[in-house]
N, C-alpha and C positions, 0 to 999 in steps of 0.2 A: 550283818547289821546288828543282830541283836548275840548277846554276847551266851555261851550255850547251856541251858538249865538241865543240871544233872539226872535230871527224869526223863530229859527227851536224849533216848539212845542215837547212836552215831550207827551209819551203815551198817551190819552186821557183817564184820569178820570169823572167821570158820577156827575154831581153836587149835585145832588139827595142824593149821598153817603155820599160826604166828604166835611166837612165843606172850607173853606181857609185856615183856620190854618192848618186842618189837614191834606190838598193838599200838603202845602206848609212842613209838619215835613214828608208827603211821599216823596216827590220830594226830599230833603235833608238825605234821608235814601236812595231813589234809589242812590243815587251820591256816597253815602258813600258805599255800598256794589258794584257799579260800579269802583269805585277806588281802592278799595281793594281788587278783582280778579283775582288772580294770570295769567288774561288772559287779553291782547293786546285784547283794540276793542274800534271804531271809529262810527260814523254814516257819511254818505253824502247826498246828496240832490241829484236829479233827473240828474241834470247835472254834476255829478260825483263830486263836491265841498266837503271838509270835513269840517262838521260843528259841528262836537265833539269827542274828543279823551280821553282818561285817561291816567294816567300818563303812564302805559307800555306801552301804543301806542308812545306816546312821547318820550318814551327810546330806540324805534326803529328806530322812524324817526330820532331823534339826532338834536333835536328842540326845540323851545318854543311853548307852544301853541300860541302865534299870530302869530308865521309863520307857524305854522300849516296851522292856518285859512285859508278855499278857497285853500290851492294846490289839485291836481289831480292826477291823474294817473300817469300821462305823464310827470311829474313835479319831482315826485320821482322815478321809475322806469325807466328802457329800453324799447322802444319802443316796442318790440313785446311782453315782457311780460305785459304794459301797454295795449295795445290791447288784452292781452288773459282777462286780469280782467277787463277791460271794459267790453267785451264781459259776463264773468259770471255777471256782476251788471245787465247788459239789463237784462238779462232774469230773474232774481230775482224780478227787479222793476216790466217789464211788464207785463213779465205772474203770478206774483203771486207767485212762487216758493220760496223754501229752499234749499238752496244749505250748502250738508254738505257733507265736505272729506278731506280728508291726501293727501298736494301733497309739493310739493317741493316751496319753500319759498325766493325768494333772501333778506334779510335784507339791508334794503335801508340804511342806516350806516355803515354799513360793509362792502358791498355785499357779507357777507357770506350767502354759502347754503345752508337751514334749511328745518327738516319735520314738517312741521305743521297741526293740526288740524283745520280747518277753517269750520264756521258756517255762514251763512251771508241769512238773512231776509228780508225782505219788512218792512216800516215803511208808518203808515198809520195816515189821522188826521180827525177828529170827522168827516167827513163826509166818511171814511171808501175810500179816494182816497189813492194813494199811492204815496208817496210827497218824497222817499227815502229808504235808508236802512242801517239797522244796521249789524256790520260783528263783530265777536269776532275771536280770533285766538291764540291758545297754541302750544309752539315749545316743540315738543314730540321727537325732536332729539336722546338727552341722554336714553331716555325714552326708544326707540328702538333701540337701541343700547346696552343697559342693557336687555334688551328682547331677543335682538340675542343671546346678548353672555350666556344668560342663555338657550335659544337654541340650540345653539352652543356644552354648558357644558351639556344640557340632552346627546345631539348625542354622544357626547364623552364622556360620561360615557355610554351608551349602546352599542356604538360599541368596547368601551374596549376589549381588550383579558384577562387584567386583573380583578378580581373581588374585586366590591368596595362594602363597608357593611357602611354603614351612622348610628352613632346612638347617643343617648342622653345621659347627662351627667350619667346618669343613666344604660347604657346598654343598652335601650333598644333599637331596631333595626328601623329606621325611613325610608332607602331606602336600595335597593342594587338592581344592574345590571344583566342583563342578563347572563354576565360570572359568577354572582356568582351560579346564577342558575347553569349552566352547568357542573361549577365543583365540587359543593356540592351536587347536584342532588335536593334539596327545591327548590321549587318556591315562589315568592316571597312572596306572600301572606300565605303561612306557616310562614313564620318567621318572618314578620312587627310584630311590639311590642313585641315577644317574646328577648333574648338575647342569644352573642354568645355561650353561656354555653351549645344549642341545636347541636353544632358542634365538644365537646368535645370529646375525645379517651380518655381522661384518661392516656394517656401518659406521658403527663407533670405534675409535682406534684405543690401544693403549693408555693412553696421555685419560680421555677419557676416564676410563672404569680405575686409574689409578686416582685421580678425585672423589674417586664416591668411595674406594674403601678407606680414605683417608677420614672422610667426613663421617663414615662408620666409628673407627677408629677413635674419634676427636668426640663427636657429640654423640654417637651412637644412632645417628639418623641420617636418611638422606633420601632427597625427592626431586625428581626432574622425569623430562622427556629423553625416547630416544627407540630405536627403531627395531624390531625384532621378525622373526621370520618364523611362518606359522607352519605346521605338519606338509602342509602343499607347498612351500616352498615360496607363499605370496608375500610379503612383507606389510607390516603393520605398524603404525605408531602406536607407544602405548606409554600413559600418565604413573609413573610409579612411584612408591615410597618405601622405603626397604629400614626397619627397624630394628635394635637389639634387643634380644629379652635377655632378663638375665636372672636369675635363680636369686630366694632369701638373701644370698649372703654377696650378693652384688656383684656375681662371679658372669659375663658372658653365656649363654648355655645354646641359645639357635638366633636364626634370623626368620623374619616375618615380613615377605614381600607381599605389596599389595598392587595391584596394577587394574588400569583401564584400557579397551581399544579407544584411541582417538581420534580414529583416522578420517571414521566419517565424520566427526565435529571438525575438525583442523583442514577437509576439503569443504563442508558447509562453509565454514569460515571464509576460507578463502576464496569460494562462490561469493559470500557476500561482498567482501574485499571487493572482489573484481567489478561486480553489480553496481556498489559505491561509486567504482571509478570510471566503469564502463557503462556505454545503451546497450538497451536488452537487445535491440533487433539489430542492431548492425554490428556492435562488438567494437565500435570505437571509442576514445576516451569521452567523457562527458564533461560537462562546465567543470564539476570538481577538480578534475585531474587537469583538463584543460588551462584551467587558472594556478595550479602550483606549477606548470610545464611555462608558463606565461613569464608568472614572478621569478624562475630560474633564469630564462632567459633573459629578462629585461636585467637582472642583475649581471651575466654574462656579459650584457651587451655596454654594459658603463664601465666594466672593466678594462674590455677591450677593444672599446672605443667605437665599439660595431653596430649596427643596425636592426630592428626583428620589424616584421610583418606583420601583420593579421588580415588573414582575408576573409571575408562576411562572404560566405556561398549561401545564395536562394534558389531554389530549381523555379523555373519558371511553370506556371499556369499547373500548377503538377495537384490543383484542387481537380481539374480536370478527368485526368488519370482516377482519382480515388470514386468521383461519382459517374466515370463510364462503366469502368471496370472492377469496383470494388475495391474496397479497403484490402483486400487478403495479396490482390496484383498490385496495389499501392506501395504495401511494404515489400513484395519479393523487387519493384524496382527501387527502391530506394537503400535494400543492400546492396545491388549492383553498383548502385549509382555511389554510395560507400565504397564500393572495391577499385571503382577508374577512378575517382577522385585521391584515393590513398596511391594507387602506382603512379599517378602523373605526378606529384610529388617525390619529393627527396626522401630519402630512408631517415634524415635527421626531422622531418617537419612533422609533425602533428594535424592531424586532421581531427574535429571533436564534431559529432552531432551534437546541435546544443535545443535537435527538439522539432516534430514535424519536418518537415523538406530544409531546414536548414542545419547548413555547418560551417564552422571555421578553419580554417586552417594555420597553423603559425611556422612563420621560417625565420629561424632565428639565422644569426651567423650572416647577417646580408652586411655588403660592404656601404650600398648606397640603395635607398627605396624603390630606385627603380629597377635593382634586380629583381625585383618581384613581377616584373611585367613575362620575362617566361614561362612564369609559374600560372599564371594566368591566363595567358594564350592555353599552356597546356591543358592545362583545365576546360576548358573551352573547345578544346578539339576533342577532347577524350569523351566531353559530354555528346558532341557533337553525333555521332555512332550511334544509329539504332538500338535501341534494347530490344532484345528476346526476351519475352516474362510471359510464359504460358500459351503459346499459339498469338501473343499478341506483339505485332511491331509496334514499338511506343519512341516515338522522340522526345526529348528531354532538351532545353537549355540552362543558361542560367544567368543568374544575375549578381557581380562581385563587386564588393566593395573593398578599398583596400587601404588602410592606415597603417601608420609606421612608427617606430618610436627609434628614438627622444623627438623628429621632426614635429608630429601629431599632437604626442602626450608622453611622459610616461610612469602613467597612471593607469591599472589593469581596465578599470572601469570605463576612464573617460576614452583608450584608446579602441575598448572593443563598441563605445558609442561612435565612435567616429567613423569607425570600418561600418557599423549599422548603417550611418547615415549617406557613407557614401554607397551603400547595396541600394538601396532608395533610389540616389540618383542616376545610378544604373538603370533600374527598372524604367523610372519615368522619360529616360533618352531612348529607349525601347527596347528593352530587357538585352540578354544573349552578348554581355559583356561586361566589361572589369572598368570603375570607375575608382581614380584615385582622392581620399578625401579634399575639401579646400573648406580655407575656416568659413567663409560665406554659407556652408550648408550646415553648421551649427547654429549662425543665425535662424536660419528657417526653422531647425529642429525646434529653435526658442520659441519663434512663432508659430509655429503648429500645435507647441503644447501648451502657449497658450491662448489660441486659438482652442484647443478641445476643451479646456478650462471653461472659458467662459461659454461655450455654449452647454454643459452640463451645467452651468448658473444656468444659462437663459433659460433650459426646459426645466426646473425646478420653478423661477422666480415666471415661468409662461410669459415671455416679453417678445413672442412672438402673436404676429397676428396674418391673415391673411389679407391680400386685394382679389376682389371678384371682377373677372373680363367678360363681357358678353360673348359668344360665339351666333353669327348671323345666320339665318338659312337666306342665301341669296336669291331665290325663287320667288320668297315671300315677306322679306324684311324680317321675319321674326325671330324671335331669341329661340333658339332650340337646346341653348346649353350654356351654362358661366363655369370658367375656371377657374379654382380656384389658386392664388399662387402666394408661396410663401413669402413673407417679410419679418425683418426683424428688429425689433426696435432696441436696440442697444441703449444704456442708463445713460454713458460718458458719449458716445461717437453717436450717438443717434440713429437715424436709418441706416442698416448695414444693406445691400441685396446681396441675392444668392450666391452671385458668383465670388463674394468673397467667403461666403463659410457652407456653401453645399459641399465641395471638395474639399474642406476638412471633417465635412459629416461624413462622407462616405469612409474615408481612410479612416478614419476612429470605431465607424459602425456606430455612432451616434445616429446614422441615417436612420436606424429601425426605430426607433426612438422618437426623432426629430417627424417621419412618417407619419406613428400615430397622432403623435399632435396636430399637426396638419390633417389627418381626416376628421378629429375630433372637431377643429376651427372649421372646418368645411361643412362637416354636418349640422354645426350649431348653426349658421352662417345659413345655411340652408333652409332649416328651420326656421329662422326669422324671417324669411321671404317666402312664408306661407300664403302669405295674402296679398304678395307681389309679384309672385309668378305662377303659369300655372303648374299643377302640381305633375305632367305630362315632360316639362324641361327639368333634366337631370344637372346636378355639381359636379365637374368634372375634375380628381383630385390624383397627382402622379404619383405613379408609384417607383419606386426603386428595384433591380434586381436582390439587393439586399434582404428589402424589406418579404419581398414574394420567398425567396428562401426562408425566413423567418418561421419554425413551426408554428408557432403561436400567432398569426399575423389572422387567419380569417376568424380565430375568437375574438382578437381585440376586434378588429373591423365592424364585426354582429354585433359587438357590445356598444360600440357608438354609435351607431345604425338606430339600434333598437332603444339606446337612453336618448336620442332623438326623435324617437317616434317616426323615423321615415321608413319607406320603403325601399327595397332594393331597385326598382326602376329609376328613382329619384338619384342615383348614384352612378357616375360611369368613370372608370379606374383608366388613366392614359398611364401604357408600360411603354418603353424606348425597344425598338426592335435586338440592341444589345441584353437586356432583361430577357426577351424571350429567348435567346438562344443559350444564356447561362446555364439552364437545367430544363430543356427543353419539357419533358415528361412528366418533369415536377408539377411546371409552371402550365401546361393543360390542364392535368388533373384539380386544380387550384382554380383556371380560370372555368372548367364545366360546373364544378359547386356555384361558382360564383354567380354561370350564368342561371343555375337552377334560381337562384335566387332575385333573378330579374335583372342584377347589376351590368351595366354596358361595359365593354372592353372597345378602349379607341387604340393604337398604335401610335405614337410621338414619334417626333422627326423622324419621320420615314422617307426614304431615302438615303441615310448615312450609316444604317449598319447592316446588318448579315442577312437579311430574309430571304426563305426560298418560298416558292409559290407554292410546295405544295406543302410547307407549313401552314402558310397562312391559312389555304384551305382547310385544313383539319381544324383552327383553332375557331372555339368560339366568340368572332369579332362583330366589331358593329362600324368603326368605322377607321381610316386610314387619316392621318392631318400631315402634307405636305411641310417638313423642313422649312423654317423659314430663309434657313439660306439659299433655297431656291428661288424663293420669292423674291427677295432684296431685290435682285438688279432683273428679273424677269421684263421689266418692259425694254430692256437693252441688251438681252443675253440671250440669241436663238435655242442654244442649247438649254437653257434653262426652263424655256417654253415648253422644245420636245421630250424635259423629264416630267412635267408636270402634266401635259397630257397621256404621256405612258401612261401616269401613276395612278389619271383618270379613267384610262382604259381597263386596265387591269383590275382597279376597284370596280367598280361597272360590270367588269368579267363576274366577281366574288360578289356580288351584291351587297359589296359595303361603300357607305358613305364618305365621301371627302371633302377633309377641314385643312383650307386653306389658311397657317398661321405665317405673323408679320405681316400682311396687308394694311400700307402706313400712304397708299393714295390712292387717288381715284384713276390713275393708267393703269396700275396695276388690279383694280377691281376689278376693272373693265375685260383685262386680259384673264383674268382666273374661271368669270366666268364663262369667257367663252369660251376657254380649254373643259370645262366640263364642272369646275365644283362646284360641290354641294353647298358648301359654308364657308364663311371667311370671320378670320379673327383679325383683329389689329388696331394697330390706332387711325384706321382710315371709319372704321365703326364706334369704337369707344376703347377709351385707357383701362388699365386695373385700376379700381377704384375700392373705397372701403365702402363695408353697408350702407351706412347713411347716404354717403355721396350714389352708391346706386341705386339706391331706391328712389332718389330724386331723378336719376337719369332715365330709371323706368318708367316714373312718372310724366318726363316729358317726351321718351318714347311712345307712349302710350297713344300723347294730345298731339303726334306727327310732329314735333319739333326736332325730332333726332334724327334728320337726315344725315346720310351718310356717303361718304366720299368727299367730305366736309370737315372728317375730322383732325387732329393733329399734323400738322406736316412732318417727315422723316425726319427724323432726327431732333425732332422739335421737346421730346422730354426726354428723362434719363431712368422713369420710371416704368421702362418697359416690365416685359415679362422673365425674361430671363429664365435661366437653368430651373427644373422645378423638380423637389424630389418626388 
């Protein structure tokens, strides 16, 4: 760096050795391999003076060598770093020392900050004092920073999740990572120098792997799927990318594979796939799959002129099953009942659960709609077989509907509504059969829907109101009870009665709905004949199987109870003996709340459904009311007689009361009571009337004007009682 002052001696040479010439061709060789060291180095003198530099020294200071000459420390540098290198020169000079290390470097031209290598000596003269010292110095910056980032690049190739396979132009294997280990199951040292040919399946042919060195070749890239075979001999999908590196000068040098195991994403996947298309629990096609298998067909079937099916499978009462025996024996028969439904068909037809107890079926390839009638017998015989499901025999039927295309529709929608509709009319000819569509029950489906239409208006716009019937105790003339019974007053059609729209309530389940309204109008109704009845005569208001299933039904019930101010005696709930046998268990534990609470329980048309006696016994009742179809023709029909005195007996047996309803004259009064009831309803006592009108009725009750067996003649209005939810 600094160029050499004739005062500052050079190494000492031994005279003995070397002649002057040949002093002087050393001296002039040291100078020349000191100048041409790709390393910065100077000497100084004891008082820190530099009294020889080479030219890199001179490229740092950003000088001439005569200004070199004689600067110091302090001259180029910042004070405290000038004191840290004084500091290492003492103790070089003094003690004799070699100081050699990597530390951080400011460039006195720059002041950028560099890592350097420094070495720095004691310089001694023939008398072995030490008169100075020499310092070399290499900026290993780059140096280490290429050392990181190859640092850096080991870490990140062994912490990869992906595996990386390094190899020569040749194949053969020069590095690979830890993930390759992990997912090939070789380690590394197996397969250095060997090639990837050791991880072959065999799966891919020639034709293959001659594309990918092509696309090597061409672009020097290539990425695709394909199948390899791991240390155990298992096979594996794996996502790869296999690149060219190729050296400064553009030349090819290795290849850089980089791969994934895919196999469990690509069987995930294909779970999902299947999941899309198929139900979880039976493993049959689903609507999805169902309706692209539909639109193939139906496009098949215009081609060649042919016919396709659909048949609407309902298992019949199969709610049954799930609240005898549990949801868990529900589903193991209804994979069953999935597996005879799939063999009784044809290998070509489709069978789809499209959700609870129902499925469709589709047969394409028919020549005429009524080859489907085999299909449906079979069906129907297959279900016909006992199930085994856990220790339990279970029978099953079912209920088909069956549309066809181009005859029906053929439109995917309208024809799987038409196969709906005729499942429908199977159920209601009495389930455990195949009914074929006709357009007359799309009318209905119109009027059904909107029939539920408008009574979701009517319980929104409340255009229902109640009529209250007295109920007589025949012993004493007196009122011991009023029914409540629904009416509906319609905007356009006016008075609608029940039996036009309780059986669309129920089928919609609007009945739970349409329920509470009705105890709501009951209890109000009730309320307002605070001071016209006494408070001992209960409102008696029906109830639905529906609605008693309903979880929610004895908070709403308390809630209108209680924002009527009445009591629970004041209340007594008529169920239909079909109601009680729905959910038997349920329906007890419901009515003992109910009766904690004072509320009566009567039984409705008893006589036409399921009771056993020793139900009734357990259940907490109050009173039995005779069917009125009993009643009707009782003064003409012995047998009519002998069911209405049983029913007296039996009740009598239970110590509950019986309410003789339809009682429309005075023969049949006559005859009720002297079979044994308790109370009689009908128009032979008074019509259903609205409040006003019966308050006036009670009012002439009251002054004896309301004699009875006096009232309506049979048939004489049309505003009987009728269905009552």
């Amino acid at each position: 760096m600094l160029s050499q002052a004739p005062s500052f001696p050079n190494p000492p040479t031994p005279a003995t050795e070397l002649g002057v010439d040949t002093q002087a061709n050393a001296h002039l060789a040291f100078r020349e391999l000191v100048e041409g060291l790709p390393l910065a180095m100077y000497r100084i003198d004891r008082e820190g003076c530099l009294r020889y530099t080479n030219p890199q020294m001179l490229a740092l200071l950003g000088c001439s060598a005569g200004q070199a000459l004689g600067l110091r420390a302090e001259d180029v540098y910042p004070p405290d770093l000038a004191r840290a290198y004084r500091e290492d020169d003492r103790r070089v000079m003094e003690l004799g020392e070699t100081l050699v290390r990597i530390e951080d470097h400011r460039i006195p031209r720059t002041g950028e900050l560099r890592r350097v290598w420094v070495c720095k000596v004691p310089l001694y003269d023939s008398t072995g004092t030490v008169i100075g010292l020499q310092a070399a110095f290499h900026d290993l910056t780059e140096l280490l920073q290429d050392i990181e980032e190859l640092r850096l690049a080991a870490a990140v190739l062994d912490s990869a999740q992906q595996a990386v396979m390094i190899t020569d132009l040749e194949g053969r294997i020069l590095r690979v990572n830890p993930a390759f280990e992990r997912i090939t199951g070789y380690a590394a040292t197996e397969v250095l120098g060997a090639t990837p040919r050791v991880l072959s399946s065999g799966q891919q042919g020639a034709e293959f792997y001659e594309r990918m060195w092509a696309s090597l070749r061409e672009g020097g890239h290539w990425h695709g799927e394909l199948v390899n075979r791991r240390r155990d001999g298992s096979l594996y999908t794996q996502q790869m990318t296999v690149s060219t590196v190729r050296d400064p000068h553009g030349q090819a040098g290795h290849y850089v594979a980089m791969f994934l195991d895919v196999s469990e994403a690509k069987l995930a996947a294909q779970q999902i796939q299947h999941l899309a298309h198929h139900d979880a629990l039976t493993g049959l096609p689903n609507r999805v799959l169902l309706r692209d298998r539909l639109q193939q067909a139906l496009v098949q079937a215009q081609r060649h002129r042919q016919c396709v099916a659909v048949l609407f499978i309902d298992l019949d009462h199969f709610k049954h099953v799930n609240d005898a025996h549990g949801h868990h024996v529900g589903d193991l028969l209804l994979q069953q009942a999935a597996r005879r439904i799939s063999l009784a068909l044809r290998a070509s037809d489709t069978v789809s659960r499209q959700g609870g107890d129902e499925f469709i079926a589709l047969l394409p390839d028919l020549k005429d709609p009524q080859d489907a009638v085999p299909a449906c017998q079979s069906l129907l015989r297959a279900l016909s077989t006992p199930f085994q499901v856990e220790g339990h025999s279970l029978h099953l039927s079912a209920s088909i509907g069956v549309a066809s295309s181009p005859a029906d529709s053929e439109d995917i929608d309208t024809l799987l509504r038409c196969a709906d509709m005729a499942m429908y009319e199977a159920k209601n000819a009495g389930r455990n059969r195949a009914q074929f569509f006709r357009s007359e029950l799309e009318e209905r489906a119109r009027r059904t829907a909107r029939m539920e239409s408008e009574l979701r208006n009517a319980l929104r716009e409340r255009q229902f109101y109640v009529e209250l019937q007295p109920q007589i105790e025949l012993s004493s003339n007196a009122i011991n009870c009023v029914e409540a019974l629904v009416r509906w007053q319609h905007p356009e059609r006016g008075r609608v009665g029940p039996l036009e729209f309780i059986p669309f309530a129920e089928e919609s389940h609007l009945i739970v709905d349409l329920g509470i309204e009705v105890i709501r109008l009951a209890c109000e109704a009730r309320a307002a004949l605070h001071g016209d009845l006494d408070d001992s005569v209960p409102v008696a208001i029906n109830v639905s199987a529906l609605q008693l299933a309903d979880p929610g039904f004895l908070e709403r019930f308390n809630e209108e109870v209680d924002r009527h101010a009445l009591s629970g005696h004041q209340i007594e709930l008529e169920i239909t003996e079909r109601a009680l046998v729905a959910d038997i268990e349920t329906t007890r534990a419901l009515l003992q709340r109910l009766r904690v609470l004072g509320v009566k329980v009567a039984i409705d048309d008893f006589g036409t459904g399921y009771s056993n006696l020793a139900l009734l016994h357990r259940l907490p009742l109050s009173r039995l009311k005779i069917d009125r179809s009993f009643i009707t023709d009782i003064d003409s029909r012995r047998s009519a007689q002998e069911i209405c005195r049983a029913i007296c007996a039996l009740a009598s047996s239970l110590e509950l009361k019986v309410v003789a309803e339809g009682v429309e004259s005075s023969p049949q009064l006559e005859l009720i009571r002297g079979l044994g009831c308790d109370t009689g309803q009908g128009y032979a006592f008074a019509k259903p009337m609205r409040l006003q009108e019966l308050r006036r009725w009670l009012k002439a009750h009251r002054h004896g004007a309301g004699g009875f067996g006096r009232g309506l003649e049979p048939g004489s209005g049309s505003s009987g009682p009728g269905p009552r939810p």
